[in-house]
C-alpha positions, 0 to 999 in steps of 0.5 A: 445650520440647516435651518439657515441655509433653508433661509438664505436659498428662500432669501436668494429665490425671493431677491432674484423673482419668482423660480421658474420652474419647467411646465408642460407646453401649451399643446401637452405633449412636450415641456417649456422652460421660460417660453422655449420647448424642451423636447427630451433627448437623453438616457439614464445616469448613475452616480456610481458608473464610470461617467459620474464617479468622479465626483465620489472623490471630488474630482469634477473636472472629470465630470465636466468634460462629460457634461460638455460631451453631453451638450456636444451630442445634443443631450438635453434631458438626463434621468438620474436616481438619488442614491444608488444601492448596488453597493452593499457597504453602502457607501452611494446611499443618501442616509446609513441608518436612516436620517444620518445624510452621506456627504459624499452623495450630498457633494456629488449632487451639489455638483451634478446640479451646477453642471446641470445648470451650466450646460442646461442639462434638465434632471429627472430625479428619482429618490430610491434605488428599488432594485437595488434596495430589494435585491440588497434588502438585507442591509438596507437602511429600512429593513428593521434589522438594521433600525428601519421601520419595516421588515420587507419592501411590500411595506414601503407604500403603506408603513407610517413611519417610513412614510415620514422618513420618506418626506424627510427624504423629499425635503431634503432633496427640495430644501437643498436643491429645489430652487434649480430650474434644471429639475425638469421632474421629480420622479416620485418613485421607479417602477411602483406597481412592481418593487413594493406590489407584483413582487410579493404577488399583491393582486392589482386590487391591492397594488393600485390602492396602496401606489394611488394613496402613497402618491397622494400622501408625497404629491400633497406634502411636496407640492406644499413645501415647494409653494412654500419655498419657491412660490410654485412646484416642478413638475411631478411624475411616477414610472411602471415596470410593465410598459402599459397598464390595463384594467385595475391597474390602469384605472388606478394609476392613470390619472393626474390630479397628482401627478402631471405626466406618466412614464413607463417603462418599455421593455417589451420582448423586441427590446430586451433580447433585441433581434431586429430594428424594425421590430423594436420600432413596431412596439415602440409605435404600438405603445406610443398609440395606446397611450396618447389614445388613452390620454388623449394626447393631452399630456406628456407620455414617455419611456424613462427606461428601456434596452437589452435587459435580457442580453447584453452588451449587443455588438456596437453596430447592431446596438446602434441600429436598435437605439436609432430605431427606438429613439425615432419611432419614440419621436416621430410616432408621438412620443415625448422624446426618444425615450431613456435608455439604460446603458446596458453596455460594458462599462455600464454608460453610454458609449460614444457609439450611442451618443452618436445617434443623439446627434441628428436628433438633436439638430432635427428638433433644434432646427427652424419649421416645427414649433414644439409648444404648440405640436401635439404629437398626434399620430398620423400613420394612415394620413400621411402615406409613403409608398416604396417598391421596397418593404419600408416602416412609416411613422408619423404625427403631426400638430393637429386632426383639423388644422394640419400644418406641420408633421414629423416622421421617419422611415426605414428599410432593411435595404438601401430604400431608392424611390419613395412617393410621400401623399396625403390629403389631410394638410390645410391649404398652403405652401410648404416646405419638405425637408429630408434629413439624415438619421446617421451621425457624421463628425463636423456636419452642420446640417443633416439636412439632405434635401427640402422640397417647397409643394402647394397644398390643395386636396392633396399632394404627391412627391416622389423623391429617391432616398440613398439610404436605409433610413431617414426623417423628415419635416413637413411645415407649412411657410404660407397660409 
């Protein structure tokens, strides 16, 4: 029966063309989608918390007016693993014993990818659960005591047999699911150098070898089968714990002849036990530049996991000032989009608080001025200069060193900001077109866009504009050469 349905989804995907699946964009920052940017706005879902759970006991109604909800924020991008293995009756995991497949999560992520599909939601799906694994280690269906083939999780990368239990895994999930061009990635594995290395104190040595040839091993079997099937593969990408690899670790893991982008996971001491915004936005910042350095600014880099670790639920409105202050330097600094948050709030999901900060993010991107596929995202925080009598934080990037045409950036106070001056000598020669926005949610706004400015550029420019507010974003694109 299996084998007949592998065949219809091969015969439907042959009969309706060649799958088109989501790739990086021309200018390696962002992603595509049949010729049309994707730029990650999104956080972590579960198929256990309260915004998913309704599909458990078939209840999709429910969980469709969460996915419209969703799209209605601007949500575009959600990161979601397979299983969920908090539950110690297993009942969120994909297979109890190993090879028995739940139905109850089969179900759920028959419909998790038809909402997908009809809200064009994109899915980074990761297959394992490895906290939840450890820390429930004791009934989890690899532990030998339960029939599994290995007797603690630092043998996980390494062990044959549940290497091959771990492709059976990835073709399921491909055979069944693998035609949807809403995966915008499979996560390959979360948190790899700690769940199955640093945890048992492997030195780096040891950790980076045996992450580099499991990674090898999935990536080789996995882009296989989908040529096979679909005629090409989704993308494919692996997260850290620790927000930046350096020496060992860096060399081993940094690199992508097997992967196509990497994600880290930012939980920096500003983010976990968060106490001042601005903060929060100076790690964010740093890390983006230590990465795009390192990569070149050649590939998509990006935070899928980061929030109040350390202390949580944060009272609502300061909640929202971190989020807003992550989700914008994320962005504007030259990340791949604001990030993925962990909900970290009681109950866990993401609150219409959180969400509201999505909102003119969304429109910021979705508007006319910055062409996405060709904006590399490099950062310019000395090339663009704001100046301000107040003590303000500044992050911008831009589409180019040598032909600067178009910039993002966004700034902020811990005061309402009043007159700012924004300079630079690095755009081309041409006219263009300022644009102020807003980065506060307004209910039944259509444009967040307070104010736009047309200047020419010959050496340099210098406007001075008064800003009500504590904070706000802006575009700078060029309308004539």
């Amino acid at each position: 029966m299996k084998r007949l349905f592998v065949i219809i989804l091969f015969l439907a995907v042959a009969f309706s063309g060649i799958a088109s699946f989501v790739k990086i964009s021309p200018a390696g920052k962002y992603f595509e989608h049949n010729g049309r940017a994707i730029v990650p706005v999104g956080f972590n879902d579960a198929i256990t918390w309260p915004s998913l759970i309704s599909l458990s006991y078939g209840n999709k109604e429910a969980a469709e007016e969460y996915f419209e909800k969703l799209s209605h924020y601007g949500v575009n991008t959600l990161r979601i693993m397979f299983e969920y293995a908090q539950d110690r009756s297993g009942l969120s995991l994909f297979e109890s014993p190993l090879g028995t497949y739940n139905d109850t999560v089969i179900g759920i992520w028959d419909n998790i990818i038809s909402l997908a599909e009809k809200y064009n939601i994109y899915l980074i799906i990761t297959p394992w659960d490895p906290f939840w694994m450890y820390e429930n280690w004791d009934v989890n269906p690899y532990n030998a005591d339960n029939g599994g083939p290995i007797s603690t999780m630092a043998e996980f990368l390494t062990d044959e047999e549940a290497l091959e239990w771990q492709k059976a895994r990835f073709k399921f999930m491909i055979e069944r699911y693998g035609a949807s061009e809403q995966i915008l990635a499979w996560e390959l594995n979360n948190e790899i150098e700690l769940w199955y290395g640093h945890i048992f104190y492997k030195a780096d040595y040891s950790v980076g070898n045996e992450a580099r040839k499991w990674i090898e091993e999935i990536s080789t079997f996995i882009r296989a089968l989908e040529r096979d099937l679909y005629g090409e593969t989704h993308l494919l990408t692996v997260s850290t714990a620790k927000p930046a690899l350096t020496g060992i670790l860096s060399g081993k893991l940094y690199r992508f002849d097997h992967i196509d982008f990497f994600t880290t996971h930012f939980y920096f001491d500003t983010i976990k036990d968060p106490k001042d915004p601005i903060k929060i936005a100076e790690d964010v910042v740093m890390n983006i530049n230590y990465h795009n350095y390192l990569f070149n600014d050649s590939i998509p880099f990006m935070d899928s996991e980061s929030g109040p670790i350390d202390r949580w639920p944060q009272p609502s409105r300061f909640d929202t000032a971190c989020y807003k202050a992550f989700s914008w330097a994320h962005l504007a600094s030259g990340g791949t989009g604001i990030g993925m948050r962990w909900p970290y709030t009681s109950p866990h999901l993401m609150p219409d608080y959180l969400l509201q900060v999505l909102k003119p993010i969304s429109q910021f991107i979705e508007s006319e001025g910055i062409d996405w596929l060709d904006f590399s995202g490099i950062n310019l925080d000395n090339e663009i200069i704001i100046s301000s009598d107040k003590d303000i934080f500044h992050t911008c990037s831009g589409n180019s060193f040598e032909n600067l045409t178009s910039v993002i950036g966004w700034v902020a106070s811990k005061e309402t900001i009043g007159n700012v001056v924004i300079k630079s000598s690095a755009l081309d020669e041409g006219t263009y077109l300022l644009e102020i926005w807003s980065d506060s949610y307004e209910r039944d706004v259509d444009s967040y866009i307070l104010g736009s400015f047309k200047f020419d550029s010959k050496d340099d420019f210098s406007l001075q504009l008064s800003i009500d507010q504590s904070s706000f974003a802006y575009k700078i694109y060029r309308i004539e050469s």
